[in-house]
Structures are given as structure tokens and as C-alpha cells.
C-alpha atoms as a printed R data frame, in Angstrom:
    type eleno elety resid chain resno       x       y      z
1   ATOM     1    CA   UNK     A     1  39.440 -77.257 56.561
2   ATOM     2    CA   UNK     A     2  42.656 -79.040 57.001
3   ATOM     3    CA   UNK     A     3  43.294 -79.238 53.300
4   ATOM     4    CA   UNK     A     4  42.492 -76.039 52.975
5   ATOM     5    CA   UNK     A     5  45.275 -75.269 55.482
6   ATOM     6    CA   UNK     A     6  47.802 -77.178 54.174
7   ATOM     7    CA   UNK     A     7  47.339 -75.815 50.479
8   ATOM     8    CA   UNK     A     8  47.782 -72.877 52.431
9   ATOM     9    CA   UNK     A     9  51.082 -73.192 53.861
10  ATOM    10    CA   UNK     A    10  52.243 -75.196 50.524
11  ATOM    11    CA   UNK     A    11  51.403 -71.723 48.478
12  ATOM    12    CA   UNK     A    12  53.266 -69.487 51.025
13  ATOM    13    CA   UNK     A    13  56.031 -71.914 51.310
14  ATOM    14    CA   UNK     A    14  56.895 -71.801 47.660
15  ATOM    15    CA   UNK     A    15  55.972 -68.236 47.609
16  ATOM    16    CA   UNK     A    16  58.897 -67.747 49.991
17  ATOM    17    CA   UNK     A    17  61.603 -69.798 48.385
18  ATOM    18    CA   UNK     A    18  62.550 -67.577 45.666
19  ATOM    19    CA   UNK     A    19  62.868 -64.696 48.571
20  ATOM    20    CA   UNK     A    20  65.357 -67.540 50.759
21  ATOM    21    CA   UNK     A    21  67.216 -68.110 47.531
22  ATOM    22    CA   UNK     A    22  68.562 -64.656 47.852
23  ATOM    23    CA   UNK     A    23  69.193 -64.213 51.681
24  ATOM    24    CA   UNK     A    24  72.821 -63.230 52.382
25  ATOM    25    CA   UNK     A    25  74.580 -65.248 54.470
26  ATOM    26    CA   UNK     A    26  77.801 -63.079 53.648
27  ATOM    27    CA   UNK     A    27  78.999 -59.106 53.871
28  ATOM    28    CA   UNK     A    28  80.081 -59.518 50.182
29  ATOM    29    CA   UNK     A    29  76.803 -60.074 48.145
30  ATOM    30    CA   UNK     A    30  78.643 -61.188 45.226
31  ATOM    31    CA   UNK     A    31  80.168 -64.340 47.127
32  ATOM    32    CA   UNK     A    32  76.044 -65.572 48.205
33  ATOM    33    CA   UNK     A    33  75.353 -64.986 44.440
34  ATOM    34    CA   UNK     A    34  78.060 -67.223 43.374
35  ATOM    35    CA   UNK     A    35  77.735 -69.637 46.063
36  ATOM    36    CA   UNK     A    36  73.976 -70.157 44.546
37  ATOM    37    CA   UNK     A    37  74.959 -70.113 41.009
38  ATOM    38    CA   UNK     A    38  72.961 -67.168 39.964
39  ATOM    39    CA   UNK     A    39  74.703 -64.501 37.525
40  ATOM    40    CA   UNK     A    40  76.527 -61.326 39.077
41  ATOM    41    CA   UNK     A    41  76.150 -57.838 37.555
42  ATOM    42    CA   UNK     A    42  79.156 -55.282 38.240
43  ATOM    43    CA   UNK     A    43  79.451 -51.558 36.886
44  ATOM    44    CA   UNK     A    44  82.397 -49.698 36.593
45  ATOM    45    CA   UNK     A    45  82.594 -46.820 38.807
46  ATOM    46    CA   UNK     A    46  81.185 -43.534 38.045
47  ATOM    47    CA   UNK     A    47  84.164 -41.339 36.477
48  ATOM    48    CA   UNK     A    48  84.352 -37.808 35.559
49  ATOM    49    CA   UNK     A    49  84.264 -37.417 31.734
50  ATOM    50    CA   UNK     A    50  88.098 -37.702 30.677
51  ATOM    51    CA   UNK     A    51  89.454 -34.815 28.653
52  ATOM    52    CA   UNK     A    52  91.316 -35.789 25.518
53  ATOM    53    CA   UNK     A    53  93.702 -33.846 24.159
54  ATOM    54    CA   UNK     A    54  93.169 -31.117 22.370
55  ATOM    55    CA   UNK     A    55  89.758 -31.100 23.709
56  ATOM    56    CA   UNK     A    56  88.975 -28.229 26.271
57  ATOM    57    CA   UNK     A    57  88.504 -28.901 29.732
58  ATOM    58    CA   UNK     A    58  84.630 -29.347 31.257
59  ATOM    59    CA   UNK     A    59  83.015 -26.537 33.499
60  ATOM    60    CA   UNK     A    60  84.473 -26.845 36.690
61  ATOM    61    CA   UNK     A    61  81.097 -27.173 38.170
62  ATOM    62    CA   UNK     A    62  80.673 -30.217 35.983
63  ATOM    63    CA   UNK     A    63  83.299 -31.958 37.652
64  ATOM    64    CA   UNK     A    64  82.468 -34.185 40.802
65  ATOM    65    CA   UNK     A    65  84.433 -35.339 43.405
66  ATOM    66    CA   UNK     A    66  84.970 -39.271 44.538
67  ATOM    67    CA   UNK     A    67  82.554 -38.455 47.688
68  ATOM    68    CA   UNK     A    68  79.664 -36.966 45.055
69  ATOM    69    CA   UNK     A    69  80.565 -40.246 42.781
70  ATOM    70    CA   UNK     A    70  80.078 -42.216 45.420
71  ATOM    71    CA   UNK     A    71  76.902 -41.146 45.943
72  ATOM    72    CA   UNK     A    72  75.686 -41.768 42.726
73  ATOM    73    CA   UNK     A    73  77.182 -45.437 42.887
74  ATOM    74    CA   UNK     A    74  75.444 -46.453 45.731
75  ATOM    75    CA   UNK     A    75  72.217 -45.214 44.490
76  ATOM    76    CA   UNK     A    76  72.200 -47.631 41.814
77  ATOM    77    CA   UNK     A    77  70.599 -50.453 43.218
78  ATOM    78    CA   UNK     A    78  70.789 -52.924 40.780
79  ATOM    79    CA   UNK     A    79  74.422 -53.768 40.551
80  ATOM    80    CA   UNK     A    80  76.310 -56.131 42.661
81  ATOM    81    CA   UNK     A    81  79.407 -54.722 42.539
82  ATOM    82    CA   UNK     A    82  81.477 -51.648 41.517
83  ATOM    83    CA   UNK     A    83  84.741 -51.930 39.774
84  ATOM    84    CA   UNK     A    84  87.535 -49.415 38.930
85  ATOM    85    CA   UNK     A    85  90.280 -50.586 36.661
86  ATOM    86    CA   UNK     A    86  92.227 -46.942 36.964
87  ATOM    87    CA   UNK     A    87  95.158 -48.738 38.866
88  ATOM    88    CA   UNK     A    88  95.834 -51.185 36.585
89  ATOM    89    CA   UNK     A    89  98.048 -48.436 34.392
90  ATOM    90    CA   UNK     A    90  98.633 -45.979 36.966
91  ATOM    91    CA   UNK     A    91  98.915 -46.970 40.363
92  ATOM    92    CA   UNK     A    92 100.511 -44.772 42.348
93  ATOM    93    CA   UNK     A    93  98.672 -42.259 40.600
94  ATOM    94    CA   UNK     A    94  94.796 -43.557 41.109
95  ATOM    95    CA   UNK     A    95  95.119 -45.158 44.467
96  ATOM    96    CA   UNK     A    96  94.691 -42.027 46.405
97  ATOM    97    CA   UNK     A    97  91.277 -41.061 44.063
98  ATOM    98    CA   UNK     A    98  89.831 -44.527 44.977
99  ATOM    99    CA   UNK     A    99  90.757 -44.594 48.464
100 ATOM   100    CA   UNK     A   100  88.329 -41.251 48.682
101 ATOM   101    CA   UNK     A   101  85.761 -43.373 46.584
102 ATOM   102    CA   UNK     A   102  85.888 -46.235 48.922
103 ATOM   103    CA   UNK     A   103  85.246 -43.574 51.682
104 ATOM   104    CA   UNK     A   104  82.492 -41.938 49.986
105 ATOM   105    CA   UNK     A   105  81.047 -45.369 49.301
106 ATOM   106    CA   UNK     A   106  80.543 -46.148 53.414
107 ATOM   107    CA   UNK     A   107  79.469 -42.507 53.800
108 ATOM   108    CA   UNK     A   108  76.706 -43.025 51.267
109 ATOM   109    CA   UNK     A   109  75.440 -46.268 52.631
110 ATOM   110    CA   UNK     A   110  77.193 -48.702 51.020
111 ATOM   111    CA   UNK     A   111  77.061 -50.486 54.615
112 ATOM   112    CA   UNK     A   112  73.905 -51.500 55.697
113 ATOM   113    CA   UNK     A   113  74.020 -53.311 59.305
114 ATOM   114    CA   UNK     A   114  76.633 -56.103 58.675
115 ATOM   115    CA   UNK     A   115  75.817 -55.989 54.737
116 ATOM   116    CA   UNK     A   116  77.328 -54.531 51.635
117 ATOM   117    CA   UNK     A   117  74.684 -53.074 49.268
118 ATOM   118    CA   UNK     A   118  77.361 -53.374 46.584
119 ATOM   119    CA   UNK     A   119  81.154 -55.115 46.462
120 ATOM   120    CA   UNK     A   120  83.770 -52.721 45.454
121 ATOM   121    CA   UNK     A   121  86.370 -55.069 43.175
122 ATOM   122    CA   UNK     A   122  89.672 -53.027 41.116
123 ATOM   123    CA   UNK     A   123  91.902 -54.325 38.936
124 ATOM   124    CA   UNK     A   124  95.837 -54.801 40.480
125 ATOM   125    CA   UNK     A   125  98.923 -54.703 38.080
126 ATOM   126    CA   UNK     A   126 100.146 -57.888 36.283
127 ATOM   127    CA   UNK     A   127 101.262 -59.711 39.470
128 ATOM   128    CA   UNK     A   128 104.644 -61.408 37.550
129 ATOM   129    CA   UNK     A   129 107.321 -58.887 36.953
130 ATOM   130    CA   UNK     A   130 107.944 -58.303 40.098
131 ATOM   131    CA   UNK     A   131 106.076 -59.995 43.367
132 ATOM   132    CA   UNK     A   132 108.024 -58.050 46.292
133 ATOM   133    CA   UNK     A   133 106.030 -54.789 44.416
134 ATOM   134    CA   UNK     A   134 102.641 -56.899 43.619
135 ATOM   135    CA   UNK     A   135 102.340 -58.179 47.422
136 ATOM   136    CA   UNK     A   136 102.486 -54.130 48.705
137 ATOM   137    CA   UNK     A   137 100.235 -52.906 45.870
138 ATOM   138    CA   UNK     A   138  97.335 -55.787 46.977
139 ATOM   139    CA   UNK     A   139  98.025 -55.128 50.981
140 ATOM   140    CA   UNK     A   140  97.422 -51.061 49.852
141 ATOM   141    CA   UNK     A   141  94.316 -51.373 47.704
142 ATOM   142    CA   UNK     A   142  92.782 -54.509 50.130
143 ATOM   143    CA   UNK     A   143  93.369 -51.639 52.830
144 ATOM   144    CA   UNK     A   144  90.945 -49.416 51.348
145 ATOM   145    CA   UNK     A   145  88.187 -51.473 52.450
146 ATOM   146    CA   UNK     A   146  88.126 -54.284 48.950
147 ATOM   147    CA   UNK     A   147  85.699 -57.118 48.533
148 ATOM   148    CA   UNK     A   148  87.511 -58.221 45.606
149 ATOM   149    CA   UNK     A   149  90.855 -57.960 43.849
150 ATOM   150    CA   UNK     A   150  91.250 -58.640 39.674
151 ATOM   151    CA   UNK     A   151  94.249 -60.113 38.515
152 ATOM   152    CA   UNK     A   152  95.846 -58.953 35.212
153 ATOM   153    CA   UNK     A   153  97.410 -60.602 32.175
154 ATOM   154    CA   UNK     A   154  97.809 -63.894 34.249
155 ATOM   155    CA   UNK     A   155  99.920 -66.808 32.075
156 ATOM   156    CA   UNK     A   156 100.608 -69.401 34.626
157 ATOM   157    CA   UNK     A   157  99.057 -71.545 37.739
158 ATOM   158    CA   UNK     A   158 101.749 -70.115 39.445
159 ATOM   159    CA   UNK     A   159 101.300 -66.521 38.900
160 ATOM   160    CA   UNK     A   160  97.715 -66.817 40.224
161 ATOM   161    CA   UNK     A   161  98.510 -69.157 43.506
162 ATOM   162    CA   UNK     A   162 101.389 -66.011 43.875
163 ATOM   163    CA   UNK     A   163  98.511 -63.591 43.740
164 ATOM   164    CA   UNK     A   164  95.918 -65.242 45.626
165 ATOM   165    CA   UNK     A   165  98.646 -65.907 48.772
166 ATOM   166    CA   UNK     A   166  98.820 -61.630 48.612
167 ATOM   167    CA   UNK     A   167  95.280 -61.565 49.571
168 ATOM   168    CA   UNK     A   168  95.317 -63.513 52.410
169 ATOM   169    CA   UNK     A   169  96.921 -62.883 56.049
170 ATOM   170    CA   UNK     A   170 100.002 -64.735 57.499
171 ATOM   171    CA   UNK     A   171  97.881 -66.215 60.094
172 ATOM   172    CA   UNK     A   172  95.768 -67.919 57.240
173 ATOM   173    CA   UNK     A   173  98.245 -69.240 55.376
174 ATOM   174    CA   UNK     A   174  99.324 -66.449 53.167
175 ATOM   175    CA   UNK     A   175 101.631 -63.278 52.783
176 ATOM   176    CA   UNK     A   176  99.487 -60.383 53.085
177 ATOM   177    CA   UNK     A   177 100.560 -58.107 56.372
178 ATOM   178    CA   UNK     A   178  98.680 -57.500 59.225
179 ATOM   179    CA   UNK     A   179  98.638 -53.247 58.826
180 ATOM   180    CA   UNK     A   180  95.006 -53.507 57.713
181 ATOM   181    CA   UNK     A   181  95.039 -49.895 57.103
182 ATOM   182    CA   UNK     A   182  91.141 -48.060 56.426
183 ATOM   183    CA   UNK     A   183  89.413 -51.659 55.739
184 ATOM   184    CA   UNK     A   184  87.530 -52.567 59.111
185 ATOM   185    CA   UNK     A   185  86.467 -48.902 59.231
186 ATOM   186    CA   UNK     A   186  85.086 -49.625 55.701
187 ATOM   187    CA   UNK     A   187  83.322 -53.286 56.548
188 ATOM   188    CA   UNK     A   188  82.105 -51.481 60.373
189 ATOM   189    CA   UNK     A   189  84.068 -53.855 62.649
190 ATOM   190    CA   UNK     A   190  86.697 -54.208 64.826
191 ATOM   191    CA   UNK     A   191  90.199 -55.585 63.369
192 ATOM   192    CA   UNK     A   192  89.999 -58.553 65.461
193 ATOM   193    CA   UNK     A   193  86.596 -59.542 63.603
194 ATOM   194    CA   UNK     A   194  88.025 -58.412 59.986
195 ATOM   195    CA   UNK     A   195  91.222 -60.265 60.398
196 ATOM   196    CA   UNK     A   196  88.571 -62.915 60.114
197 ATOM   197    CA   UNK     A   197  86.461 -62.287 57.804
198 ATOM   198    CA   UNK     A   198  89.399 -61.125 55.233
199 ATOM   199    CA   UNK     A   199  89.943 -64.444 53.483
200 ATOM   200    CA   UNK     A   200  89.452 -65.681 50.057
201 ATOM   201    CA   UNK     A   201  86.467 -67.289 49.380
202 ATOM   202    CA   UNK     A   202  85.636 -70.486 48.755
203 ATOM   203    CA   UNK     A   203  89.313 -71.118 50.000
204 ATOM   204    CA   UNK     A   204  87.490 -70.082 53.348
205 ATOM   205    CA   UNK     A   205  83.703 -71.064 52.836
206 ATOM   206    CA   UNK     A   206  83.639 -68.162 55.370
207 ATOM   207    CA   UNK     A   207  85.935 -65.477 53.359
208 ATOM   208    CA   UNK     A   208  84.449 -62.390 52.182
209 ATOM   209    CA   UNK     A   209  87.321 -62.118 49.360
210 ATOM   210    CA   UNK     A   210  86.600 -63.051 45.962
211 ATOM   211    CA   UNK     A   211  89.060 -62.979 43.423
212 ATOM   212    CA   UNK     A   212  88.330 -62.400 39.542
213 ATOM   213    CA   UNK     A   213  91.532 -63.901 36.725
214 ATOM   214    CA   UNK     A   214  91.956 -62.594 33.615
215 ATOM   215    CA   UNK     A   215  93.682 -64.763 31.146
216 ATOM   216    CA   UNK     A   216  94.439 -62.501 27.752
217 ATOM   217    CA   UNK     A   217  97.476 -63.661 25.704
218 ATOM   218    CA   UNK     A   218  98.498 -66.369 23.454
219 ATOM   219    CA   UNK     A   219 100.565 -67.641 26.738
220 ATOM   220    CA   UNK     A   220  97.803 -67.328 29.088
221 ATOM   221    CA   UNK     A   221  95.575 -69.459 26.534
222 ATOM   222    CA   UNK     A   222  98.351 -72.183 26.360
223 ATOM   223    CA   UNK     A   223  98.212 -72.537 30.133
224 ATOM   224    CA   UNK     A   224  94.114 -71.587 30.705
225 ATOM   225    CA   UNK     A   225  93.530 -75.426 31.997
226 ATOM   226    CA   UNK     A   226  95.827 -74.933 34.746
227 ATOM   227    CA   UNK     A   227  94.627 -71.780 35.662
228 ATOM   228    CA   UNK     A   228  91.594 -72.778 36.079
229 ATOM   229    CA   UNK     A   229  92.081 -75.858 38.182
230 ATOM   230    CA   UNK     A   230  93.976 -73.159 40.847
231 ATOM   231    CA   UNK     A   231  91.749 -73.455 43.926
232 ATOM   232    CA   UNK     A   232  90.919 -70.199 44.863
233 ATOM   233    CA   UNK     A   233  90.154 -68.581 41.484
234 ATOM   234    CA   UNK     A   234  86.399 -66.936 42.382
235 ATOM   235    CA   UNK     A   235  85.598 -65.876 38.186
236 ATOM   236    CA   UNK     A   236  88.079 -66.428 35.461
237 ATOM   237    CA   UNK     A   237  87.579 -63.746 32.412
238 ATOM   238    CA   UNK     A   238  88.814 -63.610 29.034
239 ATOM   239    CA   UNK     A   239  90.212 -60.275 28.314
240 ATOM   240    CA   UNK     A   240  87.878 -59.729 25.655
241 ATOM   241    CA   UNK     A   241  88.993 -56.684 25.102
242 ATOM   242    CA   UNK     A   242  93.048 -56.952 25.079
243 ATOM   243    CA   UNK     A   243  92.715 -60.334 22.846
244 ATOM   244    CA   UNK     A   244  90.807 -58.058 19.817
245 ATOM   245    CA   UNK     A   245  94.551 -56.794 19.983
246 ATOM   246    CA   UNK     A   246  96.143 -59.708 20.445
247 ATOM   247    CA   UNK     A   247  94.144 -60.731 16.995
248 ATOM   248    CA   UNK     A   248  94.582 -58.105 15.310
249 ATOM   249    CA   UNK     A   249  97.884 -57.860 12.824
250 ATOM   250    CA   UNK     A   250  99.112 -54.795 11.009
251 ATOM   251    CA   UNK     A   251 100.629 -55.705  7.497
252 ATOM   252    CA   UNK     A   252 103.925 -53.564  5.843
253 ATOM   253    CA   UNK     A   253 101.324 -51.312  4.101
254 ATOM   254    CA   UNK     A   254  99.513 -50.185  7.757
255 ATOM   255    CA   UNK     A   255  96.714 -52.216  7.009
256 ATOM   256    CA   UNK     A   256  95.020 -53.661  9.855
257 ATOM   257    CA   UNK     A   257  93.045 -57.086 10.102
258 ATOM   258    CA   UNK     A   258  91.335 -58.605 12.656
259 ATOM   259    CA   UNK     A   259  90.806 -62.438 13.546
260 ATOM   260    CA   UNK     A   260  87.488 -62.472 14.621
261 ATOM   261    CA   UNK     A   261  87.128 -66.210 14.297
262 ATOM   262    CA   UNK     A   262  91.102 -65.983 16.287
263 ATOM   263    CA   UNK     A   263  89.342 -64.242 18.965
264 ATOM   264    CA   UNK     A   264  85.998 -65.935 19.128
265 ATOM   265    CA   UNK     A   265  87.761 -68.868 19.426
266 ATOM   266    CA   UNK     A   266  89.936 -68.041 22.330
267 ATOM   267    CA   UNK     A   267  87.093 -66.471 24.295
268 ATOM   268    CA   UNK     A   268  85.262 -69.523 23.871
269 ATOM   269    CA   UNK     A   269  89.009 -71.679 25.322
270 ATOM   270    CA   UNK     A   270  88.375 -69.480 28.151
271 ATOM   271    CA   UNK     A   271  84.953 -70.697 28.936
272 ATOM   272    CA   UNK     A   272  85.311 -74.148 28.093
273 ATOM   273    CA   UNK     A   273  88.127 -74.418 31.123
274 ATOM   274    CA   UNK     A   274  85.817 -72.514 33.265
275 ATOM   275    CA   UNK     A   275  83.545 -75.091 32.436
276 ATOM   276    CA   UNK     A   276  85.580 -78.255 33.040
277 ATOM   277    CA   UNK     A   277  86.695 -76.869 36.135
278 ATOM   278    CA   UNK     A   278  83.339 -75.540 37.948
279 ATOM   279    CA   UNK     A   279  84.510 -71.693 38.091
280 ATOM   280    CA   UNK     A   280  82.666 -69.172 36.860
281 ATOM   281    CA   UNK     A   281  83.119 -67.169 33.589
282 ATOM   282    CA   UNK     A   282  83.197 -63.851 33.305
283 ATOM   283    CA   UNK     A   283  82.335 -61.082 30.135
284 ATOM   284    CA   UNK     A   284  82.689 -57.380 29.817
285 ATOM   285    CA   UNK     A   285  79.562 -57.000 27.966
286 ATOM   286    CA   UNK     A   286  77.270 -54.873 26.742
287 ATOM   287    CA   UNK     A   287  73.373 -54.484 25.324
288 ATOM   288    CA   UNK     A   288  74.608 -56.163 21.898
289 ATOM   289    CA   UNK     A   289  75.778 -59.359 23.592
290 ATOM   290    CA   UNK     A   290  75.211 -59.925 27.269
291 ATOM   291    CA   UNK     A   291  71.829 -62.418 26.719
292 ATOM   292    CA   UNK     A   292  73.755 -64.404 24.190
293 ATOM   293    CA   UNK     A   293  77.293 -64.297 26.491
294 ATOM   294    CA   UNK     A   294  74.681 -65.813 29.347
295 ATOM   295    CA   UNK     A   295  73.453 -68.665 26.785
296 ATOM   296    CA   UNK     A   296  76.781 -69.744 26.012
297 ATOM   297    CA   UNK     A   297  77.525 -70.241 30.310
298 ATOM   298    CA   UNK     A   298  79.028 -66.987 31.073
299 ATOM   299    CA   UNK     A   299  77.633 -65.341 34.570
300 ATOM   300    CA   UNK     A   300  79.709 -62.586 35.993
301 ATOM   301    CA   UNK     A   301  79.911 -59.373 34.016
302 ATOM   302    CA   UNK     A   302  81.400 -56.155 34.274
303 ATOM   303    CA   UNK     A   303  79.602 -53.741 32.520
304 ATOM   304    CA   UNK     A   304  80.149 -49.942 31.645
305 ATOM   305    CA   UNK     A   305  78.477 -47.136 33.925
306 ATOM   306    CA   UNK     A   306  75.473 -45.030 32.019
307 ATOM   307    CA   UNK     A   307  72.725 -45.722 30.928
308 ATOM   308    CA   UNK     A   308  73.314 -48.120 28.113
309 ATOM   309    CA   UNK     A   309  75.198 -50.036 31.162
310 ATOM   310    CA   UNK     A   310  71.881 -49.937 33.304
311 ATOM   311    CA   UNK     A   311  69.875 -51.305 30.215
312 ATOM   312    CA   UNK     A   312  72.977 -54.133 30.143
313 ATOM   313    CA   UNK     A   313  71.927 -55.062 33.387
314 ATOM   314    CA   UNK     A   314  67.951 -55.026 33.445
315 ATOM   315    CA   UNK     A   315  68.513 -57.252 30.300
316 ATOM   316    CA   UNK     A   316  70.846 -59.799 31.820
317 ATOM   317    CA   UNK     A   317  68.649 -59.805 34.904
318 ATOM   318    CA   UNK     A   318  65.490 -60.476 33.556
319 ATOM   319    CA   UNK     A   319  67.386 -63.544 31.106
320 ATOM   320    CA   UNK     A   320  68.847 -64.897 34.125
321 ATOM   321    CA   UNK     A   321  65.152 -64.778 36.376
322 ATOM   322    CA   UNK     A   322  66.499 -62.150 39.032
């Protein structure tokens, strides 16, 4: 009988450890996922269809607003993390459309007790041209209620250690103000309590910030070693998608060519100082490359909403045994 009891307990004890792999010790599920080394799955945010022009405008009734996108966001379960990029180019312009998002997503559950069902990461300008403008363009978009901030077209240590000081309050060592605007409304706590929790992790093994660095020009590959080694960093990307441009020359004739090799070979510069210096990698990928991006080391990805972006993820899930 006592055998029998202690296979028992042995089978439900190692029935249970995949279950306590996963328990969230943090409000930002994407800093427990990288904390345990498992690979984090990000969609962009659901958009309205963009009208090109020349192209005639969709049926009004087509057209949703950031509360109804919301909705739909949230109800995707499998995703760790949404992520708009729309401020990137146009920030005065998209901040207001997000902040509604970022409403829409506490309104539709995003909060659940003390828990985020998803993260809620945007890109920020480049942070270099001019600081004074970066710091109040972080403060403003962290004020909507962030988990995460993306830094742009980053080409030196310095640069990122700039960035990263934006992100945190004076009180923990940084530059960021203390008007906290909309964000302990958005993480359901008093401003005493996020004050606290508002810190970049694993600065802070407590923080609830992560922040993702993309490196994507010639520059920012000469100096991708000591970008990495910047404590702080939470994913480092290749811009996969502004180095095809960065490879690709136009001769006197208009011809184009691209340096796929060029490219491959930068993307791969990327991950071997993500590598060297223990910080995860991150990919924008897609069906046609995401299980052979995770094979080479790469585990964060940001991946396009739709269905072809849902198959993305169930793939890269089931490769990387979540």
C-alpha cells in the first residue's frame, strides 16, 4: 500500500510541474515567460483596414472603433502580448487612438485580479535626435497603462542606457516623471503601489517593465556587442524588416538588388550577441519561418494580426512545447 501511495504522489507531482512552470509570479506575463526561458508570442494590434490611395473608403459600418478592437484583442487568448508600432512614424498623431485602445483593453478584461491576460508593448521614436523630446514621448505612452516600450533604430550602448533611464522613475534611479497619468487605473492599483511596480525588469527582479531593442543599420551592427551587454535590455531584435532595405541597392538604370546573404548575415550578428550576452532574440515572423527562426535560438516574436498570424502562433507554440 505504501508504494502504491508514493507512486501516487510521484505521478501527480510530475503531473503538476509543467502547470507550476507557468504560474505568474508577475502582472506582466511576458516578464514570467522570459524569466523561465520559454518563447513569447506577441500580435500586433487589431487595425482597421487602411485605405490606400486611390482606393475608396470601406462601409462605415465596417469600420470599428479602438473600444470594439479591443475587444477582439483580448479575446485572443493565445498571445502574450499586443503591440502597436503606429507611433513610431506618427506620434502625435496615433497616441490619442492607442490611449482609447489601452482603455478598451481594461474594459474588455485585459485585467484579471492582479494579472494581465496580455502585455500591451508599442514602438517609441528613435530615442537619439533629440532626448529632451524622447523622455516626454516614453513618460506619455508609459502613461497609458504600458507593459513594455520598443526602442527604434538604436546604434549605440549609450542610446539604449538613455532610453532605458526614460522608463524608470526618479526615485529608482532614472528620469521618467512622477505624473503617472491613466497607468494605475490601467494595472487596478493605487499610484503608491504602481510607482512600485513600474520598473524595468530584470533591472528590478520585481519590475513589471520590459524593454524590447531593435538594432537595424550598418551602425547599429558595428556596435550590436555593446548593445547587448547594456543591462536592462529585456529582447534585442534585428529589424528584419528595415535591413532588407538597408541590403538592398538601386543601380543608375533603377534596377534593384537585394543582398540576401548581406541580410542573412546581419540577422544572424544580431543573434549571435544575443547569444554571448544571455538576452533574448527577437523575430517578426511569420508561418514560412517562425519554427526555423526558433531552431536557430530566437524566442520572442511579434507576429501580424489575422489569421495567418494565429496559425504563426499555434505553430511556434506547439515547436516550443507550450
Amino acid at each position: 500500500m505504501r508504494i502504491r501511495w508514493m507512486l501516487t504522489v510521484s505521478a501527480v507531482s510530475v503531473f503538476l510541474e509543467p502547470q507550476a512552470a507557468f504560474a505568474q509570479q508577475h502582472q506582466n506575463p511576458v516578464v514570467d515567460l522570459l524569466a523561465a526561458n520559454k518563447p513569447v508570442f506577441g500580435l500586433y494590434a487589431p487595425a482597421n483596414r487602411r485605405v490606400r490611395p486611390g482606393q475608396p473608403a470601406p462601409p462605415a459600418d465596417s469600420m470599428k472603433t479602438p473600444a470594439q478592437l479591443a475587444l477582439d484583442a483580448v479575446a485572443y487568448k493565445n498571445g502574450d502580448f499586443v503591440f502597436d508600432g503606429s507611433m513610431e512614424g506618427n506620434f502625435e498623431g496615433a497616441l490619442p487612438a492607442w490611449s482609447e485602445f489601452a482603455k478598451g483593453m481594461q474594459a474588455a478584461g485585459m485585467l484579471q485580479g492582479k494579472k494581465f491576460t496580455h502585455g500591451l508593448f508599442v514602438k517609441t521614436p528613435e530615442i537619439a535626435p533629440d532626448k529632451a523630446k524622447a523622455g516626454e514621448r516614453i513618460a506619455a505612452q508609459l502613461n497609458t497603462g504600458l507593459t513594455g516600450v520598443m526602442f527604434v533604430g538604436v546604434e549605440s550602448a549609450d542610446e539604449v542606457k538613455a532610453g532605458l533611464n526614460m522608463m524608470r522613475f526618479k526615485s529608482k534611479g532614472g528620469s521618467r516623471p512622477e505624473n503617472v497619468g491613466d497607468a494605475p487605473a490601467r494595472w487596478g492599483m493605487p499610484e503608491k503601489e504602481y510607482k512600485e511596480k513600474a520598473d524595468v525588469w530584470p533591472l528590478n527582479p520585481k519590475g513589471e517593465l520590459v524593454n524590447f531593442t531593435v538594432v537595424e543599420s550598418k551602425e547599429g551592427l558595428a556596435h550590436v556587442r555593446e548593445i547587448a551587454a547594456v543591462k536592462g535590455i529585456g529582447v534585442l531584435f534585428p529589424g528584419a524588416g528595415t535591413l532588407r532595405g538597408v541590403f538592398t541597392t538601386t543601380d543608375a538604370a533603377g534596377k534593384r538588388t537585394f543582398d540576401e546573404k548581406g541580410w542573412e548575415d546581419a540577422i544572424q550578428q544580431v543573434l549571435a550577441a544575443c547569444k554571448e550576452f544571455k538576452v533574448a532574440c527577437g523575430f517578426p515572423a511569420t508561418t514560412a519561418d517562425i519554427e526555423m527562426r526558433m531552431k536557430q535560438g530566437f524566442s520572442v516574436f511579434v507576429i501580424g494580426w489575422g489569421e495567418p498570424g494565429f496559425k504563426a502562433v499555434e505553430m511556434g507554440k506547439k515547436a516550443g512545447g507550450r
